[in-house]
C-alpha positions as CSV (number, residue, x, y, z in Angstrom):
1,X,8.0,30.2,-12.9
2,X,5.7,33.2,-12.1
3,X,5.2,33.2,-16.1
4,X,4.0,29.5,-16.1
5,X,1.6,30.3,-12.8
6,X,0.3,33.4,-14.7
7,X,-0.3,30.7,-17.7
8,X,-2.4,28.6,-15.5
9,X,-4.1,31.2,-13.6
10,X,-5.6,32.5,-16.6
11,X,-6.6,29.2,-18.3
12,X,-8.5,28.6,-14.6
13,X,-10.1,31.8,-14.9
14,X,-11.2,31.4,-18.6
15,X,-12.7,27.8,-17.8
16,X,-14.4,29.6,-14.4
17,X,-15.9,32.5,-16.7
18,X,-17.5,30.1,-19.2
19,X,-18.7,27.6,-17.0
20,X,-20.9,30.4,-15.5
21,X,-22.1,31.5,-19.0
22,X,-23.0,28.3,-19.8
23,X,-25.3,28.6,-16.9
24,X,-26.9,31.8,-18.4
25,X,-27.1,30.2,-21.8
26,X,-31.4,30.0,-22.2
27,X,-31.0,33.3,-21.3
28,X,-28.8,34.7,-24.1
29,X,-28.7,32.6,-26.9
30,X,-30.0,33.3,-30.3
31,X,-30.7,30.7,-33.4
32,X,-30.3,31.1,-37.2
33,X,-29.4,29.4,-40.3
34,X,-26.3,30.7,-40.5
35,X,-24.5,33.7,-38.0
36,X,-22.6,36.6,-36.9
37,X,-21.0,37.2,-33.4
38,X,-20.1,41.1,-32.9
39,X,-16.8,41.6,-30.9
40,X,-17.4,44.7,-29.2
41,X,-16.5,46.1,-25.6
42,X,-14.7,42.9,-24.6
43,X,-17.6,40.8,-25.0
44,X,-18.8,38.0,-28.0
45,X,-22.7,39.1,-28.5
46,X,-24.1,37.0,-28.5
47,X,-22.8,34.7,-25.8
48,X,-24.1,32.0,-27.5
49,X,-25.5,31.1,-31.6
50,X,-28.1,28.4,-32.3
51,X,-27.1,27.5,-36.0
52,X,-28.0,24.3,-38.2
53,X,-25.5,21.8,-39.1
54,X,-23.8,23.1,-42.7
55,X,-24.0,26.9,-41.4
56,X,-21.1,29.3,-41.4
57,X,-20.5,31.7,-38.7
58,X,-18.4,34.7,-38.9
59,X,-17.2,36.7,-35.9
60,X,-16.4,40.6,-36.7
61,X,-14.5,42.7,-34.5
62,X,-16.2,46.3,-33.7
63,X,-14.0,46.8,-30.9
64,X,-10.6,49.4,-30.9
65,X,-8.3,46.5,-29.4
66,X,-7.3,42.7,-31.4
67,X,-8.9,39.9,-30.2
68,X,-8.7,35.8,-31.5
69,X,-11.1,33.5,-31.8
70,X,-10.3,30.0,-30.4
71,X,-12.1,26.9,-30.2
72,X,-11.4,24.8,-26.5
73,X,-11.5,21.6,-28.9
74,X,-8.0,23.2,-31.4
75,X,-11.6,23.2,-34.3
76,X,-10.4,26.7,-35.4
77,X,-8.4,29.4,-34.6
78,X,-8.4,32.6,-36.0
79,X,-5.2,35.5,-36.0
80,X,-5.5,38.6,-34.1
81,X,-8.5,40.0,-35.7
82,X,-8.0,44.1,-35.9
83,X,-11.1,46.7,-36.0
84,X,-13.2,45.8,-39.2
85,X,-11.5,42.2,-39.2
86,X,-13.6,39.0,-39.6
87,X,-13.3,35.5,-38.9
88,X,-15.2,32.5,-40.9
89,X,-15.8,29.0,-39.6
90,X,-18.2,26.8,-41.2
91,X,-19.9,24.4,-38.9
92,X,-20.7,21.0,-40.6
93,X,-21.5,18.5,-37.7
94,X,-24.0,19.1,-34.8
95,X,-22.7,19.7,-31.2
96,X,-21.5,22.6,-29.1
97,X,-18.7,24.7,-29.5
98,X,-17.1,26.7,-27.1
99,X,-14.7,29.3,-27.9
100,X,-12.1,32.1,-26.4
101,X,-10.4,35.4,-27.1
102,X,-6.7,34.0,-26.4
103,X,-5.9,37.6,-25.8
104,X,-8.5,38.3,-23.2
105,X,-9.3,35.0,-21.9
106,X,-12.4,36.3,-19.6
107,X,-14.1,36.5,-23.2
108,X,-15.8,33.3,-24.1
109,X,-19.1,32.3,-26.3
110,X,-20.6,29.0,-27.7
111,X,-21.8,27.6,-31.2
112,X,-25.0,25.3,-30.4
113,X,-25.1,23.2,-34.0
114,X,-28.7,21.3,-34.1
């Protein structure tokens, strides 16, 4: 029972952090063609990646601890990524992404396809 509550908590806490990021969006996010998003000190820089529909992003952990990358919408999920380990996702149809570490669900980013 404490293990489902834990479950929940963190899921609440995961939507709580990324709906104020969203707010800070203007703020942090970048554009290109196609991307990268550095996982380093517990944080996806940057927050958020402008990209054009048909562009691939790849996420690449820098930091010393595994993290995932999942999409909110089940769109991709990547394993436990190690130090030096990348993730690809190729973005075909316009519309914005959002995406967590599963392991440290305070981490969260966006894909903005134009």
């Amino acid at each position: 029972m404490i293990f489902r509550r834990l479950k929940y908590l963190h899921a609440a806490t995961a939507i709580a952090v990324l709906a104020l990021a969203m707010t800070q969006l203007p703020a942090m996010a970048c554009s290109a063609a196609s991307g990268q998003i550095l996982i380093k000190d517990f944080m996806f820089t940057p927050i958020s990646l402008k990209v054009k529909a048909g562009s691939t992003v790849t996420w690449a952990n820098k930091d010393d601890e595994p993290h995932t990358v999942i999409s909110d919408a089940g769109l991709f999920r990547s394993g436990a990524l190690d130090t030096g380990d990348t993730f690809t996702y190729k973005f075909d149809k316009p519309g914005t992404y959002h995406f967590v570490c599963s392991i440290h669900p305070r981490m969260v980013g966006s894909i903005i396809v134009e």
